[in-house]
N, C-alpha and C positions, 0 to 999 in steps of 0.2 A: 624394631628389634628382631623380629623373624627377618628380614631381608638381611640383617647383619648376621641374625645365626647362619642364613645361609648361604653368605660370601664368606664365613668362617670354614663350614663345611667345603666349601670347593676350594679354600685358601688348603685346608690342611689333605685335603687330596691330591692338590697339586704340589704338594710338601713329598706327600710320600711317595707319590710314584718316582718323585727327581730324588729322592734318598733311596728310594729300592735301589735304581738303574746305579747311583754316583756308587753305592755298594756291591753293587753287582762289578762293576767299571774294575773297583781297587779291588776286590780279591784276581781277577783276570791279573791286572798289572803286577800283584803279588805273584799270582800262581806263575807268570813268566819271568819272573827275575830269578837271580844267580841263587837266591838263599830263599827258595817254597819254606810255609811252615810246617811241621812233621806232620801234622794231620791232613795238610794236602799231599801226601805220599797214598793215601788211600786214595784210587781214583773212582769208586765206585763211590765214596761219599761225597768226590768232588762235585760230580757229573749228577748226582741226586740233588745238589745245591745249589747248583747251577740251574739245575731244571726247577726244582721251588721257586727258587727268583725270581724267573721269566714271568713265571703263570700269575706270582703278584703283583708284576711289573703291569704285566699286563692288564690284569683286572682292575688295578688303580687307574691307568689309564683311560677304558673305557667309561669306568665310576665316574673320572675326573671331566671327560665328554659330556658327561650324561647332566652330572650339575650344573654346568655348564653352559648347554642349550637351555639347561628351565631357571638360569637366574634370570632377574630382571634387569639386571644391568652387565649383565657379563654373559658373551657366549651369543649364539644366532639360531632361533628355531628351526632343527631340521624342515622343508620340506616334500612331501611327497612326489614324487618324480614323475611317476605317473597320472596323478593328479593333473598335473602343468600340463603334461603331453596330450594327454587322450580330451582336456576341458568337460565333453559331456552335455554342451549347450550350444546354441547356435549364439557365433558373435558378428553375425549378420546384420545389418542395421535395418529397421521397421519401414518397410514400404511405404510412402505417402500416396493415397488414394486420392489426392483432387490436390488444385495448384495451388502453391501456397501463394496467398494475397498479399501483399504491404509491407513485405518482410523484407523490399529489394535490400537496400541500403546493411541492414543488417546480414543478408548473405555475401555483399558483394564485401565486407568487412573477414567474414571470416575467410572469402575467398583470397582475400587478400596474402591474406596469412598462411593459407594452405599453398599458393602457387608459389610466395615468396622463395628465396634464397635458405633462408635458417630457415627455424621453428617458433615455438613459442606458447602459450597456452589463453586461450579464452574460453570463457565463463558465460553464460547468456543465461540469464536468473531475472527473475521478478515472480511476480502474483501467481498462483494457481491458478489455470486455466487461460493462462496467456501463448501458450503454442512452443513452449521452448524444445520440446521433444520434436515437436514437429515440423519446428526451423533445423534443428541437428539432424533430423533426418535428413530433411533437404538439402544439406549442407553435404550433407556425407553421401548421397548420391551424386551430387554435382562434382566432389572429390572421387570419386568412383571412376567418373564417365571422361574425367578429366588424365585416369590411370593412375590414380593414386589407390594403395592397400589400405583399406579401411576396416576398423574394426569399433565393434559395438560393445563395450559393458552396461549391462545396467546396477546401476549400484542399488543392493540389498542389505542396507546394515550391515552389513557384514566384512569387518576389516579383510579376515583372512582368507575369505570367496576374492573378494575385490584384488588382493597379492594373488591369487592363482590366476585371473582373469589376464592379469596383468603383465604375469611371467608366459600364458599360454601366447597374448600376443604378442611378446620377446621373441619367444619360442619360433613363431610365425613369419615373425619378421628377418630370424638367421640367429638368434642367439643357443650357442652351440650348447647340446645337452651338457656336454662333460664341466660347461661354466651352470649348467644345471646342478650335474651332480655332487658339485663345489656346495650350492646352496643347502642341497638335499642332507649332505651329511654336515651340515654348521661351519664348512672353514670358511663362507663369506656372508653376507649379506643380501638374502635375496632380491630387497628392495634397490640397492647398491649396484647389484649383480644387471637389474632390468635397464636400470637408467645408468649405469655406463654403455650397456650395450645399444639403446636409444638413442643416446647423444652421437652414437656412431652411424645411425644409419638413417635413409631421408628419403622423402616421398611415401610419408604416411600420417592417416588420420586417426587417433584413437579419440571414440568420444566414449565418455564416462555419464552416465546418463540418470537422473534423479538423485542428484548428490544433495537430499536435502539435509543431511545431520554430519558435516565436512569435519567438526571436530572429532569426529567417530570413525574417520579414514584411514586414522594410523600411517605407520605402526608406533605404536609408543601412544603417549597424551601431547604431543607438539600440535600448535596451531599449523591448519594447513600452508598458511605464509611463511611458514621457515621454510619449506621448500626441501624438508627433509625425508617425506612421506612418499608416500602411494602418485601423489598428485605433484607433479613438478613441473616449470616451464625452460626443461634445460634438454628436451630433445631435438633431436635433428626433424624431424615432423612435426604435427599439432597435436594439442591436446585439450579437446574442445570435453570441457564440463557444463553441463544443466544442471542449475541449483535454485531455488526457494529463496537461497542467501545471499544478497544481495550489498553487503558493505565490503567493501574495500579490505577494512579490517582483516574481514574473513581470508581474501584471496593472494592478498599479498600485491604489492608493488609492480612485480614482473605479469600478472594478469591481465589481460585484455577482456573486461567487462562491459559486455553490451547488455543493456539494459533495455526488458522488453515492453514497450507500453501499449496500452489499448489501442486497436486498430484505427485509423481513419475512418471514417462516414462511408466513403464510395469505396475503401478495401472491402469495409464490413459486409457492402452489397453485394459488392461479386463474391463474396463469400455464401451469400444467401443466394444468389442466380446461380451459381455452378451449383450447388444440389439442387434447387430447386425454379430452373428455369421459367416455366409457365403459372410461378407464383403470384405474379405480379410484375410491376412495371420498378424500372432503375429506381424510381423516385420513394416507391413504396419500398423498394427493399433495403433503401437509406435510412428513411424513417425508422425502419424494425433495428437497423444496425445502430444507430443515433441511441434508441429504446434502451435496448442489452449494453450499452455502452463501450461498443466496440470491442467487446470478450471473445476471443475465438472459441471458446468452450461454447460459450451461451449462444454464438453464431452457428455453431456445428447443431448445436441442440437442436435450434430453430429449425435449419434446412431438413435436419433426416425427418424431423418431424411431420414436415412441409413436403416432403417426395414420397411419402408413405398415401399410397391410392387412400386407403378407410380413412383417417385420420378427420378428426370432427372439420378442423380449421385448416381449409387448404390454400389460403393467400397472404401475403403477406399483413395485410390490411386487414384482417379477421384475426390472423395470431395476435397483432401488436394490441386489438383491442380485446384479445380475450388475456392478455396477462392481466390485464385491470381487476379482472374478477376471479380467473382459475388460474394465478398464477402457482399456487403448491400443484395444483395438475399437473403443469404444463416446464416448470423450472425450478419449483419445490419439491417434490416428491422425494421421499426418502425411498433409496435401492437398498433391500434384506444384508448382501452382503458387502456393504462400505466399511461395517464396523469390522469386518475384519480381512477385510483384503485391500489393502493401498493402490491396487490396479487400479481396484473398481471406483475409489473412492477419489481417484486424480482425474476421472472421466464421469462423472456426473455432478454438476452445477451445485447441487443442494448441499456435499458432501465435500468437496476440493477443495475448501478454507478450515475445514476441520483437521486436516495431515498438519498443516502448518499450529493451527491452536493447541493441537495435542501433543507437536514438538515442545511449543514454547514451557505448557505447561510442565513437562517432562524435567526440562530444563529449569525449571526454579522461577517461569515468569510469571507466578499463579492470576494476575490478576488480567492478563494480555486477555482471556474470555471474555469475562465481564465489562472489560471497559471498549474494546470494540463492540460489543452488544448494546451498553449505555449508547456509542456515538450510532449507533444503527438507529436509536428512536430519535436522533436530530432528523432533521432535513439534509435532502442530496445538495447541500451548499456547505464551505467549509467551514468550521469553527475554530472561535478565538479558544486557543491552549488555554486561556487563564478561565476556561469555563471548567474543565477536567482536574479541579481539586481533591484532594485526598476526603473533606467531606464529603463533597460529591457523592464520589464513590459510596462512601461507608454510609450514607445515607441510603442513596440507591440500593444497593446489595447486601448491606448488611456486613459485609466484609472488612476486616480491620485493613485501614490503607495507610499510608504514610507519602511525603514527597517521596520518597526516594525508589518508592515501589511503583508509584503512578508511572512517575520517569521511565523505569525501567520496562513496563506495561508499554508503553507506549515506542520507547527504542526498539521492542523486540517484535511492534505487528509492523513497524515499519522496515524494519530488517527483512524482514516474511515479505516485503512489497503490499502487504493489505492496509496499509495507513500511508497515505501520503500528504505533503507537506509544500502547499503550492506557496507562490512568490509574496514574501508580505505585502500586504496592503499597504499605499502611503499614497493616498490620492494626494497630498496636500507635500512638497518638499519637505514642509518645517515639521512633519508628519514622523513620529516615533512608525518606528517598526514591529509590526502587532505577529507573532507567530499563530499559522493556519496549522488545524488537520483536514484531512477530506477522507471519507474512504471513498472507493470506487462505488457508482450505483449500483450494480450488481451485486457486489459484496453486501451493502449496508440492506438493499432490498429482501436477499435470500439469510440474512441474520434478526432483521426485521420480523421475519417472517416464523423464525424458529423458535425465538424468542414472544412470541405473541400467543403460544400454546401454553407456556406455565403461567399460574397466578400472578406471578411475583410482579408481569408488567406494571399493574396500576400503582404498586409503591413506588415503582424506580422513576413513572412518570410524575408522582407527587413529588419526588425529590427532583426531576430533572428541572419541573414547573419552579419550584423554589427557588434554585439556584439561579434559573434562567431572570428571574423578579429582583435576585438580590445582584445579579452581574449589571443588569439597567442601571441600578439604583448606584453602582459602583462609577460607572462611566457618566452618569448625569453629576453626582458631583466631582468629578476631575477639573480641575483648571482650564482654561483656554481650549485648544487643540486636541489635546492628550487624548480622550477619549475617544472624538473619532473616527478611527480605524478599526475600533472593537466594534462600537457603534453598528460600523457598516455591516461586520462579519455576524452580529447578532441579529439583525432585523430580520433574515430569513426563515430564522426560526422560530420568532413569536408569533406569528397567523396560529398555527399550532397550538402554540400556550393560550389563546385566549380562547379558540375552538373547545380545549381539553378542560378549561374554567367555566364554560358556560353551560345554562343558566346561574350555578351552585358560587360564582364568583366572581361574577361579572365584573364589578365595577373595579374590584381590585387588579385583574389581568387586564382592562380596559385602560386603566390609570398606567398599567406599565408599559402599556403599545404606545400610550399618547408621550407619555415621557422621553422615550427614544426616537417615538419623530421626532419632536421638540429639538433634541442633540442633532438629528439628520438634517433637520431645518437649517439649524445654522452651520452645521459643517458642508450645506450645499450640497447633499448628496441626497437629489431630489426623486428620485427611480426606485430611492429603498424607501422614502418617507413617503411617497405615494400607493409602497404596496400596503405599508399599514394602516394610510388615513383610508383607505378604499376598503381594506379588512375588518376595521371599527365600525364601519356607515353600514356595511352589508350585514355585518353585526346585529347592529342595534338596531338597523330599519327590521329584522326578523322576530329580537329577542324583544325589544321592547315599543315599536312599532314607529310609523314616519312622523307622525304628530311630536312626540318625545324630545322635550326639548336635549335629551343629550346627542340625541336625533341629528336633529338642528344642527347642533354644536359641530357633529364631527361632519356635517356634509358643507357645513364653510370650514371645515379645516381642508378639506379633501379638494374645494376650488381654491381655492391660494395655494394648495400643494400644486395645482393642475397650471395654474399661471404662472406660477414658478418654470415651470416644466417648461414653459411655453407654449400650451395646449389652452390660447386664450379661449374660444368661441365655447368650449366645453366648461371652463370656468364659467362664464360670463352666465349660462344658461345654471347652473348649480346657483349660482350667486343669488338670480333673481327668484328663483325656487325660494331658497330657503329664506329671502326678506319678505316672500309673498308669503308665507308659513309662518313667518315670525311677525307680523304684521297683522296676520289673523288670530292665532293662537295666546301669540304676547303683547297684542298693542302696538300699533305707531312710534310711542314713547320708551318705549323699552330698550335699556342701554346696546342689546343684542339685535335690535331690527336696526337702531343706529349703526351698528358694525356692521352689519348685511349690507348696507345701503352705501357703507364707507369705500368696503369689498367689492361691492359691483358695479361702481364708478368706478375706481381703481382699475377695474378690470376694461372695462368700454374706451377706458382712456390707451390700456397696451393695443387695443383694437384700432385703435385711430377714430375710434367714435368722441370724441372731444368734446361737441357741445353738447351732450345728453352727460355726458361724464362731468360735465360744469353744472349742467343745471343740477345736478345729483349733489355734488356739494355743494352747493349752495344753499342748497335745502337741509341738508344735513348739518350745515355750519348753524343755520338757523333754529334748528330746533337743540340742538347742542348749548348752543348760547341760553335758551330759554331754558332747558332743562338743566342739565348741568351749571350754568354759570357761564363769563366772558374769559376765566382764568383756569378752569379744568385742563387736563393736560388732552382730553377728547378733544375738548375744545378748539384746542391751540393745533391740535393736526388736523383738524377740517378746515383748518385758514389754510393751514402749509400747502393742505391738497388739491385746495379751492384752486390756491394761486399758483399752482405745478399747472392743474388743467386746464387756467385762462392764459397760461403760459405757450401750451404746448395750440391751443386755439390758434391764439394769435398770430404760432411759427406758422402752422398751417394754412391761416390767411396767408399769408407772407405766401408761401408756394405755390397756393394757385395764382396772385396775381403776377405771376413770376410766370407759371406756364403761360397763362393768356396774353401776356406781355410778348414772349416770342411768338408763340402763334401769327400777329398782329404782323 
C-alpha cells in the first residue's frame, strides 16, 4: 500500500507539471491569436503569470525527478560522480607470494577464456579454504603479463560499493563521463550504462572477489542468473567471480563453473617444500598433505609453521604426529578477531567454515550447524543419508526437525561445498543405489574438535549410538540384497559405537557389530566384515579376557572372516588357537570345539594340506555321529566335508602321479 501511495504521489506530480506547462502552452497560443482576453491587455499582469507559471513548472518538475529516483520501481538512483571517478581503493589484484600448485588445468581453463575471441563469465567456488582467491589471483596476473587490463573487486556485502566498483572500472576501461553524468542525474541506468559500455569493449579481466552472499549483488532482489544485475556474462572480456556458491542454480546457464577440489598428494607436497624446503623428504611432505587432506588453507598453515626458526615441530614428520595430540595448537586455535572480521576469519583453519554456517544460518537454514556438527562425530568415511533423520537430529540436539528442514540442512552445507556426495555404492549390479554424505576430513576434524568443548557432546553421542543400533537392525532385516550397500557404508562407523558402549554395554553394541557382519558376510564384502570381527576379538580379548568363551566365539569369526579373505595360513593358525582353547576350556565334546575343528580342516584343505584336512574330519564326523546322532544336520556336513577333502586328496594324487609320469 505505501509503494502504491507512492506511485500515486509521482503519478499526480507527473499530472501536474504536464498540466502547469499544457496551461502555460494555451494562454501563450491565446495571448497570440487575433482576439487576447481583455485582461491580457494588462501586460504587467501577463508577464507576472507567466513568471508564476514557470517557477511551478519547474518546481513540479524537479519534485517529479525527485519521487522518481526514490521509487521502487520507477525511476534510476542518481549516482555520485565523483564517487565512480576518484574509487578511493586500490583495484589492484593481491600479489601471489609462492607458486601456485595443481591448479594447472583450472588456469589453463580460465586462460582459455581470457585469450578467446569473446568474453564470458567464470565462477570458481567451492569450500573455504580451497585457494580460490589465490587461483584468481594467479589468473589475473597471467592476464596482466599476457597485456590484458585487469581489475580487482572485492565484494563487501555491499550492493551499492559493488555498482561504484564496477562503474569506476567502466570508467577505466573508456566509458565516457558524460554517459556517467547520464547515470548520476537518473536519466539511465547505471547498471545498463556499465554493461552496454562492456560489451563494447575487449581485452579485459574484471574479477569480483569473495562473492559469497550472490543473491545480495543486486540491484533489485533478481537471482544473479537472470543476468540482470551487477554480475553478467555479456561482456566483451571476463568476468571471473570467487564464490562459496557452488550450484549452478545460483550462476546461471551462461556461467563457466570451475569447481575447486582438494589438492593431490604430490600438489599438497610441493606446497609443503616451497615454504618449507629442509622440512623433510618428498615422501614426508606427502604424508603431511595426505594428513590435511589436500586443503591449501591447512597446507599454508602447515608450511609457515614449519619455516618459522623457534617453532617447537620443525619436520614434517614431528608436525603430522603432533596434530594427533596439539591439534587445537597447531590448526584449532581460535584468532580474537575472526568473530568480527571476515579477512581474518577466511585465513585461519579453525574459523573459514564459520562465514559459510553463519551465511546459511542468516539465511533461514537454521539446522545447516547442527547437523554438520552431528556428521563431525561420524568417522572420516561416508554415510548412508538414511542415517540423518529428523529424529536423529531432534534427539541429538534437542532441536525440533522435520524432513523437510534436514533436507534443506543438508542442500545448503553442500551448496557451501562442506558436504559432499560421493558415487553411490552398488558393488553388486542388481544392487539399489544407497545416497552418501562425506564431509572433507579437515572440515569434520576442526568441527570435531569445537564441538567436543560443550557438554552437550555425550547426549548427541547417546543419540547418534541409537540410531547407528537401530539403522543395523533396519538393513538386517531387508530382503535379499537391498540392504547391502547401507551395510557397507555403515560398518565404518561402528568400531566407534562399540568403543563408546564399553564396559556399560557391551553385549548389546557387541550383538549389533556381529549383526552387520553377519549381512557383510553374505553380501561378500569381506574388508568391512573383517574390520569388525577384528574390532569385537580386540574387544573382548581386553574387556573380558582370552579364556571367554564369547572370546572364543569372535576369534573363529574373525578366521573364517580371514579365509574368506584369502588370508588362509593366518586363518588356519586362529583356527587351531581357538580348538586348542575350546578343547581345554570347553571339552573335546562340546558342540563349539566341533566347529573349531570343522573350521580348521576347512581351512588346511584351502591350503592344499588335504590329508590332515581328511583326518580332521574324519574325526569330527565320528564324534558328531556319537554325539549328535547319524541324522543332525552337523552331522550330515561333516560327511559333505569329509567327502569334499577325500575328494580334493585324490585330485591331488592324481597330480603328482602326472608330474612323475613326465618326469619319467
Amino acid at each position: 500500500m505505501a509503494g502504491n501511495r507512492r506511485a500515486a504521489r509521482v503519478g499526480s506530480a507527473v499530472s501536474g507539471s504536464s498540466a502547469a506547462i499544457a496551461f502555460l502552452v494555451a494562454i501563450v497560443t491565446n495571448y497570440v491569436t487575433a482576439q487576447p482576453p481583455k485582461w491580457a491587455e494588462n501586460t504587467i499582469l501577463v508577464w507576472s503569470v507567466f513568471a508564476g507559471l514557470a517557477v511551478v513548472s519547474l518546481g513540479l518538475f524537479f519534485w517529479e525527478r525527485r519521487l522518481a529516483a526514490g521509487a521502487p520501481d520507477g525511476g534510476v538512483r542518481p549516482v555520485p560522480l565523483g564517487r565512480i571517478a576518484a574509487g578511493g581503493h586500490s583495484m589492484n589484484p593481491p600479489t601471489v607470494s609462492a607458486r601456485v600448485r595443481g591448479r594447472e588445468a583450472e588456469l589453463e581453463r580460465i586462460g582459455v577464456l581470457v585469450r578467446g575471441p569473446g568474453g564470458g563469465m567464470a565462477v570458481v567456488c567451492g569450500a573455504g579454504g580451497l585457494g580460490k582467491t589465490t587461483l584468481a589471483a594467479e589468473a589475473a596476473a597471467q592476464a596482466r603479463a599476457d597485456g590484458r587490463v585487469v581489475v580487482w573487486i572485492r565484494w563487501r556485502d555491499d550492493p551499492e560499493r559493488l555498482g561504484q566498483d564496477l562503474a569506476q572500472a567502466a570508467h577505466i576501461l573508456g566509458l565516457p563521463e558524460a554517459r556517467l553524468e547520464e547515470a548520476r542525474t537518473g536519466r539511465v541506468s547505471l547498471v545498463d550504462a556499465v554493461w552496454e559500455h562492456l560489451a563494447t569493449v575487449t581485452g579485459w579481466l574484471i574479477v569480483v572477489d569473495n562473492v559469497d552472499t550472490p543473491t545480495r549483488v543486486g540491484p533489485g532482489s533478481g537471482p544473479p542468473a537472470a543476468y540482470r544485475g551487477w554480475l553478467r556474462p555479456h561482456g566483451g572480456g571476463v568476468l571471473l567471480v570467487t564464490s562459496r556458491d557452488t550450484t549452478g542454480q545460483t550462476w546461471g546457464p551462461d556461467a563457466d563453473l570451475i569447481h575447486l577440489q582438494p589438492l593431490a598428494d604430490d600438489a599438497g607436497a610441493a606446497v609443503l617444500l616451497d615454504a618449507a624446503r629442509h622440512a623433510g623428504t618428498a615422501a614426508e611432505a606427502e604424508a603431511l598433505a595426505a594428513r590435511l587432506g589436500g586443503l591449501p588453507l591447512g597446507l599454508n598453515a602447515a608450511g609457515i609453521y614449519l619455516s618459522v626458526p623457534t617453532s617447537r615441530h620443525r619436520t614434517f614428520a614431528a608436525y603430522q604426529h603432533a596434530l594427533e595430540t596439539e591439534f587445537a595448537d597447531l590448526l584449532g586455535a581460535e584468532h580474537p578477531a575472526a568473530a568480527t572480521d571476515p579477512a581474518v576469519a577466511r585465513i585461519v583453519v579453525r574459523h573459514t567454515w564459520d562465514l559459510s554456517l553463519d551465511q546459511l544460518g542468516s539465511d533461514g537454514y537454521t539446522l545447516a550447524r547442527p547437523v554438520l556438527q552431528l556428521l563431525a562425530l561420524l568417522e572420516a568415511a561416508p554415510v548412508p543419508r538414511t542415517l540423518i533423520t529428523p529424529e536423529l537430529v531432534t534427539d541429538a540436539t534437542g532441536l525440533p526437525a522435520t524432513a523437510a528442514t534436514v533436507d534443506a540442512a543438508l542442500a545448503g552445507l553442500h551448496q557451501y561445498g562442506l558436504l559432499h556426495t560421493p558415487g553411490a555404492d552398488a558393488p553388486e549390479p542388481a544392487s539399489p543405489a544407497v545416497s552418501q554424505l562425506q564431509l572433507h576430513p579437515l572440515v569434520r576434524e576442526v568441527t570435531a574438535h569445537t564441538l567436543a568443548r560443550p557438554e552437550p557432546t555425550t547426549a548427541w553421542l547417546a543419540a547418534l549410538d541409537e540410531h547407528l543400533a537401530r539403522a543395523v537392525a533396519v538393513v538386517a532385516g531387508l530382503p535379499g540384497r537391498t540392504g547391502w550397500p547401507t551395510a557397507r557404508l555403515l560398518a565404518p562407523h561402528l568400531p566407534a559405537h562399540l568403543d563408546r558402549n564399553t564396559p556399560h554395554n557391551l553385549t548389546t553394541a557387541r550383538n549389533t557389530l556381529d549383526t552387520l557382519a553377519d549381512v557383510l558376510d553374505a553380501a561378500g564384502a569381506v574388508s568391512e566384515e573383517l574390520l569388525l570381527r577384528r574390532h569385537v576379538l580386540d574387544n573382548e580379548s581386553t574387556v573380558l579376557g582370552l579364556d571367554h568363551p564369547d572370546t572364543l566365539s569372535s576369534r573363529n569369526n574373525l578366521a573364517s572372516a580371514l579365509n574368506s579373505l584369502g588370508e588362509h595360513r593366518e586363518a588356519a593358525d586362529l583356527h587351531r588357537q581357538t580348538l586348542t582353547d575350546r578343547q581345554r576350556i570347553l571339552g573335546p565334546d562340546h558342540p563349539h570345539t566341533l566347529t573349531s575343528r570343522n573350521n580348521l580342516a576347512s581351512t588346511l584343505n584351502s591350503l592344499g594340506e588335504h590329508q590332515q584336512a581328511a583326518d580332521l574330519h574324519q574325526q569330527n564326523l565320528t564324534d558328531r555321529q556319537r554325539i549328535l546322532g547319524p541324522d543332525h544336520p552337523d552331522t550330515l556336513t561333516s560327511r559333505n566335508n569329509l567327502a569334499t577333502a577325500q575328494a580334493r586328496l585324490a585330485e591331488a594324487g592324481r597330480r603328482r602321479w602326472w608330474r612323475l609320469r613326465r618326469r619319467r
